[in-house]
VMD Tcl script that draws the C-alpha trace (Angstrom):
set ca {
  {56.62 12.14 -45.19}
  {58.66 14.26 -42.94}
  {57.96 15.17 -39.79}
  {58.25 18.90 -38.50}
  {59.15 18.89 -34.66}
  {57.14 22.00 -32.75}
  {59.71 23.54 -30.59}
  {59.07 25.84 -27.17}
  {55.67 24.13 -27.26}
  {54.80 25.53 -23.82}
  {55.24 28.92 -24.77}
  {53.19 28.23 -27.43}
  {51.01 26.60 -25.65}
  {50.79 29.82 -23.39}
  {50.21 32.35 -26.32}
  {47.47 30.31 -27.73}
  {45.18 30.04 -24.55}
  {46.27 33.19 -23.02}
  {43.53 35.61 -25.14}
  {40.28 33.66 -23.46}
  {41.91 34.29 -19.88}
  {42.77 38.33 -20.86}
  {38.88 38.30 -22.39}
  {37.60 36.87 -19.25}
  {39.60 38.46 -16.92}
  {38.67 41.77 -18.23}
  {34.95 41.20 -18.28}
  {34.20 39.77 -14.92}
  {35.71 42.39 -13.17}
  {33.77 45.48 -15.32}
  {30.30 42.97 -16.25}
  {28.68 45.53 -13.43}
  {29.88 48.10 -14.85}
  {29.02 48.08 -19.05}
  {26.17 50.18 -20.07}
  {24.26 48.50 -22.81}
  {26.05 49.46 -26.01}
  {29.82 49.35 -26.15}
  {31.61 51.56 -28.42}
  {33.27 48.96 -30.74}
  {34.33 51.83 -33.67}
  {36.32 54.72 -33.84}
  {36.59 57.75 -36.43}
  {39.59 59.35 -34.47}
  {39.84 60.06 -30.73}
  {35.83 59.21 -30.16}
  {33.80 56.36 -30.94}
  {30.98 56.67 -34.01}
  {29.63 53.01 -33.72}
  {28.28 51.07 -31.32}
  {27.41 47.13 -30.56}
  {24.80 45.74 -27.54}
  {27.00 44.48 -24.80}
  {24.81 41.52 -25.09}
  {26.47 40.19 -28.53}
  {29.87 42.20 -28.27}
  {30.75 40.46 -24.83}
  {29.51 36.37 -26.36}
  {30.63 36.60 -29.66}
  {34.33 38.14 -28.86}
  {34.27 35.44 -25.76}
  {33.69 32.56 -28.53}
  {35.89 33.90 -30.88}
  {38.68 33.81 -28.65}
  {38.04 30.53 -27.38}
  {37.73 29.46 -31.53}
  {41.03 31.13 -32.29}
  {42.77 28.91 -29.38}
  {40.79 25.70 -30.78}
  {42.50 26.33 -33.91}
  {45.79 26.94 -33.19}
  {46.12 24.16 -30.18}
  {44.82 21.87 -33.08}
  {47.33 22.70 -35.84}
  {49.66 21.47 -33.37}
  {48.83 17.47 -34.34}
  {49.57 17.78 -37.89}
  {53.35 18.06 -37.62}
  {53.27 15.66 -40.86}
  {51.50 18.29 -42.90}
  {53.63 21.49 -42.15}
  {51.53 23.42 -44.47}
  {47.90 23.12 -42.86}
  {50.10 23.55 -39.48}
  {51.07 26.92 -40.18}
  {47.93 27.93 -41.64}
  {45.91 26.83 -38.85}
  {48.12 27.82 -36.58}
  {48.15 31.59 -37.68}
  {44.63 32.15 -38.92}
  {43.95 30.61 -34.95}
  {46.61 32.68 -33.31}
  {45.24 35.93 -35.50}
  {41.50 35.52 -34.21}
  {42.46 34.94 -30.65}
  {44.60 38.37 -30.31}
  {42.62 40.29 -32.68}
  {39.53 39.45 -30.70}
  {41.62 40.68 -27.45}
  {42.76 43.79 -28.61}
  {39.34 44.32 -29.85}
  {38.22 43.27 -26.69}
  {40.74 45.88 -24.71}
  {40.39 48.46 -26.89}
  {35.93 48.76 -26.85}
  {34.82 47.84 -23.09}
  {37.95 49.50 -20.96}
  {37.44 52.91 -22.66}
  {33.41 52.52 -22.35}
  {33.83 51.40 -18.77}
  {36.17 54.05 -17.85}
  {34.01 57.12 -19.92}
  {30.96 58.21 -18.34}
  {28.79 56.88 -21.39}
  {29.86 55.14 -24.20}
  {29.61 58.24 -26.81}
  {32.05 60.17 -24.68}
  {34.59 56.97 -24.54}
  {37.76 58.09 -25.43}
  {40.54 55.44 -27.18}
  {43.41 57.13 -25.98}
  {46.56 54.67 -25.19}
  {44.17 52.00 -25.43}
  {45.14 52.26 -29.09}
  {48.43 50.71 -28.37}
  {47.35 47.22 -26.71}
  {45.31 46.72 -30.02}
  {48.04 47.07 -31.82}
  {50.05 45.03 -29.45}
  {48.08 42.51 -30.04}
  {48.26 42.27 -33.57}
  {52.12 41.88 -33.50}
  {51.86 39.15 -30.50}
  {49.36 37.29 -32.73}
  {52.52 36.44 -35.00}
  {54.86 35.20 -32.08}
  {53.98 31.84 -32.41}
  {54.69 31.07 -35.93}
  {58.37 32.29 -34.98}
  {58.92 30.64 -31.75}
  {57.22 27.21 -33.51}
  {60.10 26.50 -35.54}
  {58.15 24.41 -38.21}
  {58.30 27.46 -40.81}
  {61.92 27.10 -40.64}
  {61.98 23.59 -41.20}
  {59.38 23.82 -44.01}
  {60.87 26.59 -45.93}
  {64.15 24.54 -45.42}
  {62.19 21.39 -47.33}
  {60.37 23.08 -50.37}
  {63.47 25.41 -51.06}
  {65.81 21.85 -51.04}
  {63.13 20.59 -52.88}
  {62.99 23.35 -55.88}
  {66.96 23.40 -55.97}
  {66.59 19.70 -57.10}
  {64.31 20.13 -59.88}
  {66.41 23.29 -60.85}
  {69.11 20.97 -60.82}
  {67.00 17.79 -62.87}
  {66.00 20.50 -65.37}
  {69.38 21.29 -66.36}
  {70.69 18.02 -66.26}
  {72.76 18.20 -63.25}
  {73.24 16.14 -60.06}
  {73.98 18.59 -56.85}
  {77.30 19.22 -55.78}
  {78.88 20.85 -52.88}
  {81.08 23.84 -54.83}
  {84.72 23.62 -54.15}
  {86.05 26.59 -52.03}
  {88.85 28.63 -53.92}
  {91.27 29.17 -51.63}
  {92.81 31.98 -53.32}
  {90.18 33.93 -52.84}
  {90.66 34.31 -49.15}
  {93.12 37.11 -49.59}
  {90.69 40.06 -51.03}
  {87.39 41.82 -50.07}
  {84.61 40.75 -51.33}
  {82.21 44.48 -51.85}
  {79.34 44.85 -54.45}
  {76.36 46.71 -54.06}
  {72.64 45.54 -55.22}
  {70.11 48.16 -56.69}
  {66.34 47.89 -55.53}
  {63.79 48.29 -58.34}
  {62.34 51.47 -59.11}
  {58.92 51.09 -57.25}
  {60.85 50.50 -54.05}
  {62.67 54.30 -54.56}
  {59.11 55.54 -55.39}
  {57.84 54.17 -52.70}
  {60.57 55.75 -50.23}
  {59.51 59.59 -51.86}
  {56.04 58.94 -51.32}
  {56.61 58.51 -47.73}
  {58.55 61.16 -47.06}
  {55.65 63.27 -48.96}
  {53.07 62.43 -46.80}
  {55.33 63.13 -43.64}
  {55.48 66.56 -45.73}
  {52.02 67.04 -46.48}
  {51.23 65.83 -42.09}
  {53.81 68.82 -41.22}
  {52.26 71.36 -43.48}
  {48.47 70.59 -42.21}
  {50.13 70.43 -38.28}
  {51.21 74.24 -39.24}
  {48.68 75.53 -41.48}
  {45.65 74.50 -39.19}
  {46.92 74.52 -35.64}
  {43.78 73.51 -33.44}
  {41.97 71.95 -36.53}
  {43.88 68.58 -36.52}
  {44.48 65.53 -34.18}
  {47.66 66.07 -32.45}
  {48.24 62.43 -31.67}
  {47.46 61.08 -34.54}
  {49.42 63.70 -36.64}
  {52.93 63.20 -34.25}
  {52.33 59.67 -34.46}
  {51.85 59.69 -38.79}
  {55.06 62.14 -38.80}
  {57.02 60.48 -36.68}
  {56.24 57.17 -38.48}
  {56.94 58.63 -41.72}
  {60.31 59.71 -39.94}
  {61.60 56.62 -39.29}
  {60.42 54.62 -42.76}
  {60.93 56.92 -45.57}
  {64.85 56.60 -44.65}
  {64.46 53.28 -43.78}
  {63.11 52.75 -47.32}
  {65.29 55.12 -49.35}
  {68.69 53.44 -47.14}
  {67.19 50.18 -48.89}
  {67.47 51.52 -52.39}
  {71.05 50.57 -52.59}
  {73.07 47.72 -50.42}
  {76.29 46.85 -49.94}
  {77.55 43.85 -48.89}
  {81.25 43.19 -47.83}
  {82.57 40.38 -47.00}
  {86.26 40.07 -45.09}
  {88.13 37.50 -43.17}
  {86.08 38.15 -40.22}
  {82.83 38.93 -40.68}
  {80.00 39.60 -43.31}
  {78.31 42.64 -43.29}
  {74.85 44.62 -45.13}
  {74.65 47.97 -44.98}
  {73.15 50.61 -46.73}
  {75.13 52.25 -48.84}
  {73.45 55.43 -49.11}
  {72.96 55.96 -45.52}
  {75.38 53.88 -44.16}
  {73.06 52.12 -41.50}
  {73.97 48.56 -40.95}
  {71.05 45.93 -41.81}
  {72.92 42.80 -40.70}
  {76.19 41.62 -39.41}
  {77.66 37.87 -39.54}
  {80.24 37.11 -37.52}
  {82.82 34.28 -39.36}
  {82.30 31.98 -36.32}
  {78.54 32.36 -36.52}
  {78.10 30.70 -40.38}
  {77.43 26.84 -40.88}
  {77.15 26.82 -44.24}
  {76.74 29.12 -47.76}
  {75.61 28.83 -50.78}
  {75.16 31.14 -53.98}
  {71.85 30.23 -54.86}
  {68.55 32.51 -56.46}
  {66.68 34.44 -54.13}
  {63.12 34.35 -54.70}
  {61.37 36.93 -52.24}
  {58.06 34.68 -51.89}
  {60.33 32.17 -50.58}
  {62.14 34.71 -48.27}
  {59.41 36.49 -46.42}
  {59.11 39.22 -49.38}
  {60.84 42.40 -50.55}
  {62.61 44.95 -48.77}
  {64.71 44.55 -45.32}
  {62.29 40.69 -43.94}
  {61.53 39.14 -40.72}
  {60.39 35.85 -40.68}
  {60.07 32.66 -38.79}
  {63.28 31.13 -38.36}
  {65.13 34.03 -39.71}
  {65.52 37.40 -41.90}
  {66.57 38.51 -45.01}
  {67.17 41.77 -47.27}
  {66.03 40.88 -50.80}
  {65.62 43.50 -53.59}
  {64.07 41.56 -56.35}
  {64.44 38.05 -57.58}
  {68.39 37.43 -58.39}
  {70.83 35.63 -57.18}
  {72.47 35.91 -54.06}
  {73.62 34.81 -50.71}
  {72.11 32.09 -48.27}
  {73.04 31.22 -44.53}
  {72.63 28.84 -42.71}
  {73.91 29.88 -39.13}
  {74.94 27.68 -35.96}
  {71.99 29.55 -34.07}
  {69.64 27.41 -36.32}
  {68.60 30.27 -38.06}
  {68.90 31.14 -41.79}
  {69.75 34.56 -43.69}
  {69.52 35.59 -47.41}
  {70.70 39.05 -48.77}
  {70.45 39.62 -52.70}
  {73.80 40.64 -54.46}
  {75.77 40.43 -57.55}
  {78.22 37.88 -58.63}
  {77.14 35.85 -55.27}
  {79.37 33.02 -56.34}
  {82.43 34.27 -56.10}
  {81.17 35.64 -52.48}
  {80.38 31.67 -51.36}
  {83.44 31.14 -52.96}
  {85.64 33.31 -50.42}
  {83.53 32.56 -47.23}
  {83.54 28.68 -47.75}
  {87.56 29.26 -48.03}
  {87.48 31.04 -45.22}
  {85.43 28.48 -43.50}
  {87.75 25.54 -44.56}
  {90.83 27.67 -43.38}
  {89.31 28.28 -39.67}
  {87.82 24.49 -39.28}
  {91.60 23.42 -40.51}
}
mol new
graphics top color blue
foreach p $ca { graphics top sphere $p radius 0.5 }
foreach p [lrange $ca 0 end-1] q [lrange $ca 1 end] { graphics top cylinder $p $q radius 0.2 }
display resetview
């Protein structure tokens, strides 16, 4: 069975015990201070539910110290990459949640002068925070990488059993080296939907900001439009790629837009292949960030996969992907020649 080496453990290490210090360190410091409820729930700007301090402070003080239990354990079963991971995030995912829970109900209740007029404020943002830091260590780990590595090597050679065939490393046509390489990829129809819909709300939050000045939440509605700012184009620039490939570098863009989603220097590649792209196997659909790696993938098709000299690995759905590997691996021979 292979074994999947944990790399940067002490920074994991740090990330998984570091929530039961941030718990503790922010309750010994305010214990004097903490009426008897804590707000733990909020509607908008104010709190509308409330827990003793007596079971808010043990339970999120356990919880933390369960979520580092977890993950520190998943760290043994390097021969079982699978329980790894999931240990290792569902551990992770309690420890952080459970801090930015933590933050986000006893500062505001120790700074208000009773819990009902506690106000979440920017205290919003560490909880959130938290949530995103809870991922870290799956992508500093490495073992995701190596694992997705495995099972996609793995379903390549019962592809190849299936159809009768013995792998091969394909043969670089050298002639190709002389032309571009540019052909763009469609993204299903939901995707499109999906960008409209987005840029309606954003819409709808304007109209409401203008229509009932004094009525609505001006955070919340400059943080919605501003959100809805930056992803409906984000979305929409997905609904068409291009991907061009030249004697230097390799390059996806949008090709409505124009905004560049990834460039690959020549220099940077180790190896391509044309290969299908499954979107389970590559983080999901849309413009991905993953352990070990990104990709843009539009639906399931076939497409482009890198492996680069950073140890990381990139995948970007296009048509007639072979004739792509072709070019790059000829350009690839030519430089290494």
């Amino acid at each position: 069975m292979t074994r999947h080496a944990v790399k940067n453990r002490p920074w994991v290490y740090l990330i998984l015990i570091l929530p039961v210090f941030i718990v503790l360190g922010i309750y010994f410091p305010l214990a004097n201070q903490l009426p008897e409820i804590i707000a733990t729930h909020w509607s908008s700007t104010y709190p509308d539910e409330f827990t003793r301090t007596a079971v808010f402070v043990p339970v999120a003080i356990g919880l933390s110290i369960l979520g580092t239990v977890l993950g520190l354990s998943s760290l043994v079963q390097q021969r079982r990459p699978g329980l790894l991971l999931t240990l290792l995030f569902v551990g992770s995912l309690i420890s952080w949640t459970t801090v930015g829970v933590f933050v986000g109900s006893v500062i505001p209740t120790a700074l208000a002068e009773t819990p009902e007029t506690s106000v979440i404020g920017i205290w919003m943002l560490p909880m959130l925070l938290c949530t995103l830091i809870a991922l870290t260590p799956l992508w500093i780990c490495g073992v995701y990488q190596s694992y997705s590595k495995q099972l996609q090597a793995q379903r390549q050679t019962r592809i190849d059993q299936a159809q009768g065939r013995t792998a091969s490393t394909p043969q670089p046509d050298v002639s190709a080296g002389g032309k571009k390489f540019s052909e763009t990829m469609k993204a299903p129809w939901w995707m499109r939907a999906l960008g409209i819909l987005i840029a309606g709300v954003g819409l709808y939050i304007l109209f409401e900001f203008f229509a009932r000045p004094g009525e609505v939440n001006s955070a919340a509605t400059i943080t919605g439009l501003v959100t809805c700012l930056v992803v409906s184009p984000l979305v929409l620039g997905l609904c068409l790629i291009r991907v061009t490939i030249t004697d230097q570098q390799v390059q996806v863009a949008s090709a409505i837009f124009g905004f560049p989603l990834r460039t690959i220097q020549l220099v940077d590649i180790l190896s391509v292949a044309s290969t299908e792209i499954d979107p389970m196997t590559w983080g999901g659909w849309g413009w991905r960030f993953f352990p070990g790696g990104s990709a843009v993938v539009l639906r399931r098709f076939e497409g482009l996969a890198f492996e680069l000299k950073n140890s990381t690995r990139f995948a970007v759905t296009v048509p007639h992907s072979e004739r792509g590997a072709e070019k790059l691996n000829a350009l690839l021979q030519r430089n290494d020649s």
